[in-house]
C-alpha positions in Angstrom: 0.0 0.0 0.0 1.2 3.5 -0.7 2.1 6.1 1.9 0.4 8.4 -0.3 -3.0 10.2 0.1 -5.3 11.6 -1.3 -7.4 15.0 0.1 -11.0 15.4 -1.3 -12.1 19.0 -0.2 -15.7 20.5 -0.7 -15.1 22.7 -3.9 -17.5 25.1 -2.2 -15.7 26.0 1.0 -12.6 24.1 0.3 -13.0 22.0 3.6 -11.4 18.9 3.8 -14.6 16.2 3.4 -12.2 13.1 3.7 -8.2 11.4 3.6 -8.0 8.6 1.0 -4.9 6.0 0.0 -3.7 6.0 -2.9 -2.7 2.5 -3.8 1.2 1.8 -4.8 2.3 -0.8 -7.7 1.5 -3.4 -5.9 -2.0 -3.2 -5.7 -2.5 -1.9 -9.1 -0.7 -5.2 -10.2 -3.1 -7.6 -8.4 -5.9 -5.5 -9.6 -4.8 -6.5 -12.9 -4.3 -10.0 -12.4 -8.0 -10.5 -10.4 -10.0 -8.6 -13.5 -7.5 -10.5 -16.0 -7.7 -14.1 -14.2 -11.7 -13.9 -13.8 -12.3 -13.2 -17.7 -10.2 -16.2 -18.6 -11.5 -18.3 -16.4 -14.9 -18.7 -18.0 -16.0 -20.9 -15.0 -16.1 -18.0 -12.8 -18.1 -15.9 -15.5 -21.5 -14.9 -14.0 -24.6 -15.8 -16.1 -27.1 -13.3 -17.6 -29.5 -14.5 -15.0 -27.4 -14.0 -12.4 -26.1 -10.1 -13.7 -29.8 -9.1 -14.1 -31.0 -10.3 -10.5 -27.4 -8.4 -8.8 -28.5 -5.2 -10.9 -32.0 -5.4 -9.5 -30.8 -5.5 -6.0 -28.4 -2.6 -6.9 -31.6 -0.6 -7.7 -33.8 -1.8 -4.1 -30.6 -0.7 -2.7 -29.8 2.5 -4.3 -33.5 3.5 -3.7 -33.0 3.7 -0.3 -29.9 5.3 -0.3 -31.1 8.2 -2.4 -30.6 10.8 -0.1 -27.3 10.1 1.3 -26.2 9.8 -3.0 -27.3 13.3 -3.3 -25.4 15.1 -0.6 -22.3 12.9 -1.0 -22.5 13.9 -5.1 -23.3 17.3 -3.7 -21.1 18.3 -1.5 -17.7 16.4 -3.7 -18.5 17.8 -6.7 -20.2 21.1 -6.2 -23.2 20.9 -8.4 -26.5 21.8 -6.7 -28.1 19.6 -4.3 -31.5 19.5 -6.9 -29.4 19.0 -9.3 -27.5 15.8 -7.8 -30.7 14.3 -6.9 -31.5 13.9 -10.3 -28.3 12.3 -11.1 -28.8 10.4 -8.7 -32.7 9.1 -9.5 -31.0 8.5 -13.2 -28.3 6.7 -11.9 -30.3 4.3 -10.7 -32.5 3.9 -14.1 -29.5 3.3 -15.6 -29.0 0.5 -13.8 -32.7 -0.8 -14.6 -31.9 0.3 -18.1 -28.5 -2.1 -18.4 -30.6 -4.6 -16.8 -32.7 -5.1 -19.1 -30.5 -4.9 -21.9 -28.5 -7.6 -21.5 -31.4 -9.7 -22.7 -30.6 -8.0 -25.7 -26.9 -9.1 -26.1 -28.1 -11.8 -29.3 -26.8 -12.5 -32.3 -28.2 -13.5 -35.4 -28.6 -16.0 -38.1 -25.7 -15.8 -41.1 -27.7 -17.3 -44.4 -26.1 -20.1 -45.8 -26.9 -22.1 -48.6 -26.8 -19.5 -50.9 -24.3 -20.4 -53.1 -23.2 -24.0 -53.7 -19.9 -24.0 -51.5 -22.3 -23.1 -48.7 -24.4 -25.5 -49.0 -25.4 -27.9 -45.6 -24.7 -25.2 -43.4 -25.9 -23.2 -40.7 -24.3 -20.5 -39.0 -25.4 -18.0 -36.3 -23.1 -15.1 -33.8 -23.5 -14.6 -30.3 -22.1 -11.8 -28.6 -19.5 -12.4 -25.8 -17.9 -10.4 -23.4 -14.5 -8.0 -24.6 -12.8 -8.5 -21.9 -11.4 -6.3 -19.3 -12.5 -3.1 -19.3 -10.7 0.2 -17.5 -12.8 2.6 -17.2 -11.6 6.7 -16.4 -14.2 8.8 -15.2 -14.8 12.5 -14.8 -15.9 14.6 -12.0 -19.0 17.0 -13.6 -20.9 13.8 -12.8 -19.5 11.7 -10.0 -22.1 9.0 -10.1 -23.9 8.6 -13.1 -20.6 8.3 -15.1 -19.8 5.9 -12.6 -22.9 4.3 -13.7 -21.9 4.4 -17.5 -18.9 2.8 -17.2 -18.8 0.3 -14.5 -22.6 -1.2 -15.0 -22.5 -1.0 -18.6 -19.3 -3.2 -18.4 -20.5 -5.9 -15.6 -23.8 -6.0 -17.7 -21.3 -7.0 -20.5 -19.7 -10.2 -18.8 -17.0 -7.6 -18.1 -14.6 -7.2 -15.3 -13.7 -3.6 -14.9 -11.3 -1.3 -13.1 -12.4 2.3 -12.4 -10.3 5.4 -11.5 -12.8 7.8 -10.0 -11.9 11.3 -11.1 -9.5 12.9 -7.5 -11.9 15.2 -6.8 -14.9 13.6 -6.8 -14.1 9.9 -5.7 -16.3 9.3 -3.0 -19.6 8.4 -5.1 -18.0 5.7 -6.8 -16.6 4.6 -3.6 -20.3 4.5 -1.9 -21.7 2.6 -5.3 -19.1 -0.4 -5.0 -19.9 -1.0 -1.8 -23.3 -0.9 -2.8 -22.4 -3.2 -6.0 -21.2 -5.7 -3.3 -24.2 -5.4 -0.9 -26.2 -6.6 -4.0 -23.8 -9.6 -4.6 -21.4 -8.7 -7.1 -18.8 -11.6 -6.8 -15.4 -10.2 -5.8 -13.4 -8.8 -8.2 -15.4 -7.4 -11.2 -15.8 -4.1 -9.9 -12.7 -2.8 -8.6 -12.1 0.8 -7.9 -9.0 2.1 -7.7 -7.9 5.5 -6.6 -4.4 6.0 -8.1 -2.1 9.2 -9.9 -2.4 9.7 -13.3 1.2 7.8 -13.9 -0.9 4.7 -12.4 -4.2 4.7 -14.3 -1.6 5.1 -17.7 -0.1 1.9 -16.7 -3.2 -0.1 -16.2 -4.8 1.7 -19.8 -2.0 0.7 -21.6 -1.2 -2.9 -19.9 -1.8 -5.6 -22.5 -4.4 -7.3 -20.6 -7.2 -4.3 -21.3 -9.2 -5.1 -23.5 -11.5 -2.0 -23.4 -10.9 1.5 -22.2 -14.0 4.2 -21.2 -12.5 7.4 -21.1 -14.1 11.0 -20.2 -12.2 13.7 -19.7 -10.1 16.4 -21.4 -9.1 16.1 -25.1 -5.4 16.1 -24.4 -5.0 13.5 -22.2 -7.8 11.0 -23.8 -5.9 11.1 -27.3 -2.7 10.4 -25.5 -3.9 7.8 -24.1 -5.5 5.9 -26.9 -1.7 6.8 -28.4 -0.6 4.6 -26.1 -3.0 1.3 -26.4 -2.0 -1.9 -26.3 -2.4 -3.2 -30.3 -6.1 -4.8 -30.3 -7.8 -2.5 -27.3 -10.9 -0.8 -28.1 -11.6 2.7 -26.7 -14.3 5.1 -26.2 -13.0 8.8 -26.0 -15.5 11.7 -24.5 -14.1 15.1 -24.6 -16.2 18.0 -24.6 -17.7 20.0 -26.9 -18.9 23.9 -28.0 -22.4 23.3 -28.3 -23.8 25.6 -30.9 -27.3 26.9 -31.0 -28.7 28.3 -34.0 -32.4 30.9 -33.5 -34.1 31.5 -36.1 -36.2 34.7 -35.8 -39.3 32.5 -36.0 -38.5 30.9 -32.6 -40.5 30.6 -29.7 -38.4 32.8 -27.5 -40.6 32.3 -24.7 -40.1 28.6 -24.5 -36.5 29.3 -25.7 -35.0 31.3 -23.2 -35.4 29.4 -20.0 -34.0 26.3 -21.8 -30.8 28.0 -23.2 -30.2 29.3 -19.4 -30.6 26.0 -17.6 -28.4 24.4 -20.6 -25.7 27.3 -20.1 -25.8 27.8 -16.9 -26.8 23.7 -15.4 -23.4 23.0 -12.9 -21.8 26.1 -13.6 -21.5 25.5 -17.1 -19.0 22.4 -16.2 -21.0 19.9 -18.7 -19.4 18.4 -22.1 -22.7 19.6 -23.8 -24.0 22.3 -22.0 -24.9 26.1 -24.2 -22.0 27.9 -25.1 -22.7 29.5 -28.6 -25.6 31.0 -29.3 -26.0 32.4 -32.9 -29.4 34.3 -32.8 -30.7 36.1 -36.4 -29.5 39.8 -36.2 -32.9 40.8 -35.6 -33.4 39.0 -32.1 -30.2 38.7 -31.4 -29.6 41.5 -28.6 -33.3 40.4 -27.0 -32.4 36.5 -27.0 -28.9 37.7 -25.5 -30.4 40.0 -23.0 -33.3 38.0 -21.9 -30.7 35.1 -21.2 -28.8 37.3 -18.9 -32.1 38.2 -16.9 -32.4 34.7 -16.4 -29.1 33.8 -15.6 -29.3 37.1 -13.0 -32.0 35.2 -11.3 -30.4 32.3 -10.3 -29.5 32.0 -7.2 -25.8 31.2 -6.9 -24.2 29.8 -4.1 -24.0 26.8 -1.4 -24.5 23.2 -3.7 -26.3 21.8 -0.5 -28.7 24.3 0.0 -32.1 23.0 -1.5 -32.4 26.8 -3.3 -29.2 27.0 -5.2 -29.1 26.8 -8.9 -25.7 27.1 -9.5 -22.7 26.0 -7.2 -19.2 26.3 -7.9 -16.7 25.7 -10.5 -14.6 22.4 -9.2 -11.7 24.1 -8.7 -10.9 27.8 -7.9 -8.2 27.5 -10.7 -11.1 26.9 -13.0 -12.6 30.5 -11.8 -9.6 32.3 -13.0 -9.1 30.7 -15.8 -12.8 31.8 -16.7 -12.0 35.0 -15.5 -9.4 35.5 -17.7 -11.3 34.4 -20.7 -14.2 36.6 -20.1 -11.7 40.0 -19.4 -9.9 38.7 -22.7 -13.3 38.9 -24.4 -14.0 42.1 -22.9 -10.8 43.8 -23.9 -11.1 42.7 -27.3 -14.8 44.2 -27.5 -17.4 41.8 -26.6 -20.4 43.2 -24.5 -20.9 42.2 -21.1 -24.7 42.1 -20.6 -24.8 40.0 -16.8 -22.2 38.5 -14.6 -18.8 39.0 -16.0 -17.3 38.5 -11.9 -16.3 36.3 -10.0 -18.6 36.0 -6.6 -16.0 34.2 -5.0 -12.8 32.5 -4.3 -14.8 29.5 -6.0 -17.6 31.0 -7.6 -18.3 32.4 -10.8 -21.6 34.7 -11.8 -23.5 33.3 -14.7 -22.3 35.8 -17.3 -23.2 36.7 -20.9 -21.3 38.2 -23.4 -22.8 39.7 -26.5 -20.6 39.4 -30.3 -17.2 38.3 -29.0 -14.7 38.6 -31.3 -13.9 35.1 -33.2 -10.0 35.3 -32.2 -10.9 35.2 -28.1 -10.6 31.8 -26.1 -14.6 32.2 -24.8 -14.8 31.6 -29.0 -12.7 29.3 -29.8 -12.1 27.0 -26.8 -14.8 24.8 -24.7 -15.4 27.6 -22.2 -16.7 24.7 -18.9 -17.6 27.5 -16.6 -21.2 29.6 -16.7 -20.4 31.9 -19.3 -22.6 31.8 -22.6 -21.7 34.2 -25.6 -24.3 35.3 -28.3 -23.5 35.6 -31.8 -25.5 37.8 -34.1 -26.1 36.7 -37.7 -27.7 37.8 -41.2 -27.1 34.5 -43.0 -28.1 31.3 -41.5 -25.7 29.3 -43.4 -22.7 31.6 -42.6 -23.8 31.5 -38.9 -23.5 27.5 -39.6 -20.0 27.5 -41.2 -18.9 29.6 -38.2 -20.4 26.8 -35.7 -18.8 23.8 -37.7 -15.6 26.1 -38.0 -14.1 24.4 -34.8 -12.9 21.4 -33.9 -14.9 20.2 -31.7 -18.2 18.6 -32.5 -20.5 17.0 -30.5 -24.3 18.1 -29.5 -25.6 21.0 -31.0 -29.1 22.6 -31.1 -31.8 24.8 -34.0 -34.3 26.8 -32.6 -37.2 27.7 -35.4 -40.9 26.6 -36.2 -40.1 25.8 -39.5 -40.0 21.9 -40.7 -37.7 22.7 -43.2 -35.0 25.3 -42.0 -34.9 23.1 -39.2 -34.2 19.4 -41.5 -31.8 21.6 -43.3 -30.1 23.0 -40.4 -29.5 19.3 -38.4 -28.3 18.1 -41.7 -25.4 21.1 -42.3 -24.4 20.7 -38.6 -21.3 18.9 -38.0 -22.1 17.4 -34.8 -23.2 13.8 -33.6 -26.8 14.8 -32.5 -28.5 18.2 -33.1 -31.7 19.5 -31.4 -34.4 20.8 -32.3 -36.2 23.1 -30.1 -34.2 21.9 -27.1 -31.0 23.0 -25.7 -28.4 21.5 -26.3 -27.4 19.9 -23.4 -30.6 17.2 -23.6 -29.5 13.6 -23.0 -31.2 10.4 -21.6 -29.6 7.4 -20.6 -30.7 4.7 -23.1 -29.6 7.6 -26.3 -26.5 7.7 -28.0 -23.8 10.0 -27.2 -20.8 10.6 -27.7 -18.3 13.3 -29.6 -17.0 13.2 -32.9 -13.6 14.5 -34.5 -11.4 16.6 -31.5 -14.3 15.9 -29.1 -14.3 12.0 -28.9 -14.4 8.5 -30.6 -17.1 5.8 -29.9 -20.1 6.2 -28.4 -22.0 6.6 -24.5 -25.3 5.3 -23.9 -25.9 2.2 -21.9 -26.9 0.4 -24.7 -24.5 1.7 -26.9 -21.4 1.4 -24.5 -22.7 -2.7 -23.6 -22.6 -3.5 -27.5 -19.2 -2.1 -27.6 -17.9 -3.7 -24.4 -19.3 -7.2 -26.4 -17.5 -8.5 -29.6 -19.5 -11.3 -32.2 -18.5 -15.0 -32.3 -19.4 -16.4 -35.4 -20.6 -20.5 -35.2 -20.9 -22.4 -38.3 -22.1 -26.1 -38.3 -21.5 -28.4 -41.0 -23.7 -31.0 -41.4 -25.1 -33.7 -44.3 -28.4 -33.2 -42.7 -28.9 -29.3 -43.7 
């Protein structure tokens, strides 16, 4: 065991919530050998039967722990205590939602017979599990990520290593020992709370099969870099979330949406509003009724029941968004609310009004509560500018027209586009993920249990067919 510890702090107040060890070499070597000696061992391999029943204990269990989930989520990772109780009621239908899919896991019939040297044949695939999976998790949402990579993998026939993100570590914590109060057999959930130089060891060791990865661009493409040949990834990085408005929008449906999107955890989500590009003649209105919302919200304490929006995780993060936001104001963008911090480790929910394209709030993934409004005279101009960066993953039109919007999701570089809804909309069982810069693969319980599975293909010979 290491000497080492680790210090998770309320990113609110900065109090010390709790000391944890950091595990040494040693441990991170057994962990290795457990996940990698139970997947080749297929005698130890838990049936589908067996998976479902431990995952619907996980949800009794869960259930009744809903309220200590929400403050723990809460009070490690800043975002609002209504906020975290919704995480928390959809961790737990992801768990129903992985439950059921693994009757789902089937193959299918290959034809044969077709041509005459496949003649008196059959053949049929079957998923089976990839292997061992290592998942790396971020801290924006310290349980329900936990969900998506750590269910989604057991659900597989997967045994799976998970590094908590350092700040936030204490959910997963609480939901393996939950995972083992329901009966999940020892070693197929293993969380480890290592450095970074540890969890690069066990992503690259030979025996992964699979890697789940969220978290910054630079480190996530490093790290597929690095890959043993044959291990499969899924990369997600964030995002600039572009929102086109038409002047046909339903601004009063609009704006509320576009303010929880921006302004939802502090702005810390992969997906949450960051660009709006509003027609030239709402533009200023759409900008300035989003900074009367954000001006609203109350700002503050994550475990008081009223706050809206907590803190940024770190109070590096609040001057780096500080720094950004002065940058755009120097350089001529329009500060219509916020543009201040509130505190050592708060940020007001700001909006800036035409920022010049050449400013970081512009060109970077801005992850702090700061949303900038674009105006535009040509919708497909205002398009070319949203596509214009590299990163691409959800993105949003606003406009009562069938067609404007069709034509809008289809010139959209980005994996999903919505309409009439911000653009940080997501539910569990939908797929996800970024594409170019922003990620590779894709989220989704479903979606990440297919790809912790590979196809076996079975073909039968016989006189009789």
């Amino acid at each position: 065991m290491s000497n080492q510890k680790l210090e998770v702090f309320n990113p609110y107040n900065l109090k010390l919530i709790k000391e944890i060890s950091v595990v040494g070499k040693e441990e991170v070597k057994k962990a290795l050998e457990t996940a990698h000696n139970l997947f080749l061992d297929r005698s130890k391999w838990i049936p589908a039967h067996e998976r479902i029943e431990i995952l619907e204990k996980v949800q009794e269990i869960m259930k009744s722990k809903v309220e200590e989930l929400t403050k723990t989520a809460a009070e490690e990772g800043g975002k609002p205590y209504q906020d975290s109780k919704v995480e928390v009621l959809r961790a737990i239908n992801g768990v129903k939602i992985a439950a059921e899919e693994i009757a789902r896991l089937n193959g299918e019939q290959i034809p044969m017979g077709i041509t005459a040297s496949s003649v008196g044949r059959i053949a049929f695939t079957t998923r089976e599990p990839i292997g061992v999976v290592a998942s790396i998790s971020a801290f924006n949402h310290p349980l329900n990520l936990i969900i998506h990579q750590t269910v989604t993998a057991f659900a597989a026939g997967c045994p799976v290593i998970v590094k908590p993100a350092s700040t936030t570590p204490l959910s997963c914590l609480s939901f393996v020992e939950i995972l083992k109060e329901a009966g999940v057999p020892e070693g197929w959930v293993q969380c480890l709370i290592m450095d970074n130089e540890a969890a690069e060891t066990v992503v690259t060791d030979k025996r992964i099969n699979y890697l789940s990865f969220i978290g910054s661009a630079k480190i996530g493409w490093y790290l597929k870099s690095k890959l043993a040949p044959g291990t499969r990834c899924a990369l997600e990085h964030g995002g600039a979330a572009p929102v086109i408005v038409e002047p046909d929008a339903n601004i009063e449906d609009m704006i509320p949406a576009l303010a929880k999107g921006g302004f939802y955890h502090a702005g810390q989500v992969c997906v949450s509003v960051q660009k709006v590009y509003a027609h030239e003649s709402i533009a200023r209105s759409v900008a300035e009724q989003i900074a009367r919302a954000g001006e609203k919200m109350k700002v503050g304490d994550p475990l008081d029941e009223a706050t809206e929006v907590g803190p940024l995780i770190l109070p590096k993060e609040v001057d780096r968004v500080e720094e950004w936001v002065e940058e755009a104001k120097a350089k001529g963008g329009e500060i219509l609310s916020g543009g201040k911090r509130i505190s050592e480790t708060c940020y007001a929910p700001t909006v800036i009004f035409n920022p010049p394209q050449n400013v970081k709030v512009s060109q970077e993934e801005i992850f702090g509560p700061v949303v900038c409004v674009y105006s535009y005279s040509d919708r497909l101009e205002a398009i070319e500018s949203a596509n214009s960066l590299d990163y691409h993953f959800q993105a949003a039109v606003f406009t009562q027209d069938i067609d404007i919007a069709l034509d809008t999701v289809q010139r959209l570089n980005a994996t999903a586009v919505m309409v009439n809804d911000h653009t940080a909309f997501r539910v569990d069982w939908m797929p996800f993920g970024g594409r170019d810069s922003s990620g590779e693969g894709l989220g989704g319980i479903p979606y990440s249990m297919h790809e912790m599975t590979r196809e076996k293909l079975m073909v039968i010979k016989s006189k009789l067919l």
